[in-house]
C-alpha positions as CSV (number, residue, x, y, z in Angstrom):
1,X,16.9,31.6,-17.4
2,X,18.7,29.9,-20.2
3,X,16.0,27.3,-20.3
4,X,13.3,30.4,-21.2
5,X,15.6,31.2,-23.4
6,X,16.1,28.4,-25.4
7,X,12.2,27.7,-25.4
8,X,11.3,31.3,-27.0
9,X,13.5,30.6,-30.2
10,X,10.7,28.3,-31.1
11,X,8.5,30.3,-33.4
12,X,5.4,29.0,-32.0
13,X,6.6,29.6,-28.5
14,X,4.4,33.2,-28.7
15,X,7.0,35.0,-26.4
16,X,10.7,36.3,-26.8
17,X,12.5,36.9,-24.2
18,X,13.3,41.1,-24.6
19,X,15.5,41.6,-20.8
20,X,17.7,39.7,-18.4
21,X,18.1,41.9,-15.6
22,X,20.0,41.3,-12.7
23,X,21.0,42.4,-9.0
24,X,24.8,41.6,-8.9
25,X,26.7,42.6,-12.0
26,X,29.0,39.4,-12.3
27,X,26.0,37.3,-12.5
28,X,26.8,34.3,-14.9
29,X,23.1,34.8,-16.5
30,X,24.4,38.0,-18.5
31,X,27.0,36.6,-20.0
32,X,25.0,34.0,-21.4
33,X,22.5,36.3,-22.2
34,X,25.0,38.4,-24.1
35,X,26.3,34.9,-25.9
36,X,22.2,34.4,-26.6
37,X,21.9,38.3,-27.9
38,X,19.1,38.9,-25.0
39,X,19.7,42.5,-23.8
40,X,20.8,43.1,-20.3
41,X,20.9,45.2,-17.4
42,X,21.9,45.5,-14.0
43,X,20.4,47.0,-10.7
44,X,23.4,46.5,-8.5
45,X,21.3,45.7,-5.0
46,X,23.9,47.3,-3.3
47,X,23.7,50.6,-4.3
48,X,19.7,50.0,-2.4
49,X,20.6,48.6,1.2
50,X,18.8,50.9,2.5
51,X,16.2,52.1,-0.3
52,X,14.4,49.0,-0.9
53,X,11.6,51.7,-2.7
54,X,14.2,52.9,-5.4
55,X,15.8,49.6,-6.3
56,X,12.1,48.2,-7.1
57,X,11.7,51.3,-9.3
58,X,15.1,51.1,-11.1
59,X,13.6,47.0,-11.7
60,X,10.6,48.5,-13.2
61,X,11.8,51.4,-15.2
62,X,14.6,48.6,-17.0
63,X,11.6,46.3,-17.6
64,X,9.4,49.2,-19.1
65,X,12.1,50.3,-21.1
66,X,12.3,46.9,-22.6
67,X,8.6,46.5,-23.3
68,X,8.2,43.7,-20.8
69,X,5.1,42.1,-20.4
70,X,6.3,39.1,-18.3
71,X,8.7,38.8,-15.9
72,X,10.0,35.3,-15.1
73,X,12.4,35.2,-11.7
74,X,14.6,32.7,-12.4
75,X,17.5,32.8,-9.7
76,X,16.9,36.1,-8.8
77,X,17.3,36.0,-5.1
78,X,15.6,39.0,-3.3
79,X,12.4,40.1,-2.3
80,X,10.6,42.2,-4.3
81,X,8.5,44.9,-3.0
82,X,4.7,45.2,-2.4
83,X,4.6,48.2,-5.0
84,X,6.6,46.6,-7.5
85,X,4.8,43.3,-7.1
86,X,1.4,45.6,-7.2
87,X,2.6,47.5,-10.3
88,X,3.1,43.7,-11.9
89,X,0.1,41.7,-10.6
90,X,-0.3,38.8,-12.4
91,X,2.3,38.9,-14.8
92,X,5.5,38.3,-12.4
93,X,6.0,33.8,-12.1
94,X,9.1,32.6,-10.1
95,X,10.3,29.2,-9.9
96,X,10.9,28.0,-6.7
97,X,12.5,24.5,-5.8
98,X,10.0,22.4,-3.5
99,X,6.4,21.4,-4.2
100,X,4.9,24.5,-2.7
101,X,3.3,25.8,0.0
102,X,5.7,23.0,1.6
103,X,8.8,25.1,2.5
104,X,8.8,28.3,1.3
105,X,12.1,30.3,1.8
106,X,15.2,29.1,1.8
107,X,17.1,25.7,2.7
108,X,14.3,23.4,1.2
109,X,16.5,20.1,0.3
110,X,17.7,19.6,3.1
111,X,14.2,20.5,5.1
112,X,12.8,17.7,2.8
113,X,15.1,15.3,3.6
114,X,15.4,16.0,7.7
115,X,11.9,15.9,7.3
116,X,11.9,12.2,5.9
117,X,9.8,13.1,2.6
118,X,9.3,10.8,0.0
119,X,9.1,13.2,-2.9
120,X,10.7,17.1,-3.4
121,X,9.8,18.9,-6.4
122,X,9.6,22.7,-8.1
123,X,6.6,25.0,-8.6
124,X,5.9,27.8,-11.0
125,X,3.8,30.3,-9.3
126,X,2.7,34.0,-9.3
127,X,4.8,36.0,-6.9
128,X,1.9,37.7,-4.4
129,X,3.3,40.0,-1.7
130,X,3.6,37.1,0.8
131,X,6.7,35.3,0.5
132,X,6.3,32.0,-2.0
133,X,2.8,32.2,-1.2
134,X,1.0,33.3,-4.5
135,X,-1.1,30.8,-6.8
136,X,0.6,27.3,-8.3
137,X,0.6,27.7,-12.2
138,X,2.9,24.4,-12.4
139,X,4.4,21.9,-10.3
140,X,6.7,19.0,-10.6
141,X,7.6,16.3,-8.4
142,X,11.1,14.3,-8.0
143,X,11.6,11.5,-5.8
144,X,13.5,11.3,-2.9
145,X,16.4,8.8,-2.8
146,X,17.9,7.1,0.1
147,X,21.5,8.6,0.6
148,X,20.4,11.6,-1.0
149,X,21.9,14.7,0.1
150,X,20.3,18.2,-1.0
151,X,23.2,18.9,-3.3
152,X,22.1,15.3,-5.4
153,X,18.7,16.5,-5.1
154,X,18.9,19.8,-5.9
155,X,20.4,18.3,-9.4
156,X,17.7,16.1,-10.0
157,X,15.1,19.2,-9.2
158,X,17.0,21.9,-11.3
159,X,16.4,19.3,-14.6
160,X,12.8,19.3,-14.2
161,X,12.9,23.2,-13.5
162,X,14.9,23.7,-17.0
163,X,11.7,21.4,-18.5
164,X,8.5,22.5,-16.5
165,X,9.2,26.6,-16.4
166,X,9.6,26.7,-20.0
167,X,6.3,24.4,-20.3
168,X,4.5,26.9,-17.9
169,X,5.6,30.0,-19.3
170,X,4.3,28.8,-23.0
171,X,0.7,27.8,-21.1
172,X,0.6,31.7,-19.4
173,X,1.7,33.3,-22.3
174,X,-0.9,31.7,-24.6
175,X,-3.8,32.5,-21.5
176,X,-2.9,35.7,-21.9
177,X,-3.1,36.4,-25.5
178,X,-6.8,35.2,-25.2
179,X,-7.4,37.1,-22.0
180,X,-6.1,40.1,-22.4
């Protein structure tokens, strides 16, 4: 998130970032939104346990309000639902940390690594319905090291994350402006 950040106060990025929302109100991403001057806002998840329907709509009503036109997931750990993801088609990209469609979910260092792969990576992609499953916009790959355990690895990944989602988000924004 601070990496998107940081990109859109380049004039030529063509994007500024106008909302970090989050799901748990002690997130560390609003305060440094607030140090940034992004706007914030919170849909505590909690308050939805068991109205999956209204927390998507409380997400979409702070993004309208905000004049979204782009959401970028960026640590935002839950599953967004098939109307919100509907309502948002196309314009929703998540970063997730393996070289996709290898190990969707949860727990991918150390799947890598039991697995005995020689590389790990990130992907940018556009959230679908299905669960990591939507089309690659970027990827990155990262070596990995003997010893390595998925704490050292999830290190090395999160660099390239901070370098390629900013990279990706400039490319989709830009496709956008001349495809309306």
């Amino acid at each position: 998130m601070e990496a998107l950040i940081d990109a859109m106060n380049d004039p030529d990025f063509g994007a500024e970032p106008v909302l970090v929302l989050s799901d748990t109100p002690d997130a560390v991403a609003l305060r440094k939104a607030h140090r940034k001057n992004v706007p914030t806002s919170v849909v505590d998840h909690r308050n939805y346990r068991h109205d999956r329907r209204s927390f998507d709509r409380k997400i979409n009503e702070a993004l309208v309000e905000a004049n979204a036109d782009v959401v970028c997931l960026a640590g935002f750990m839950r599953i967004l639902g098939e109307e919100f993801v509907r309502n948002w088609e196309n314009r929703v990209l998540n970063i997730h940390p393996s070289l996709l469609p290898d190990y969707r979910g949860l727990d991918t260092h150390r799947r890598a690594i039991i697995d005995g792969r020689e590389q790990a990576g990130c992907t940018v992609h556009l959230v679908t319905v299905e669960l990591d499953a939507g089309p690659i916009v970027g990827q990155t790959a990262v070596p990995i090291l003997p010893g390595d355990t998925p704490d050292s690895l999830a290190a090395r990944v999160a660099k390239v994350e901070h370098r390629l989602y900013p990279t990706v988000l400039k490319n989709f924004i830009r496709a956008l402006q001349r495809n309306p």
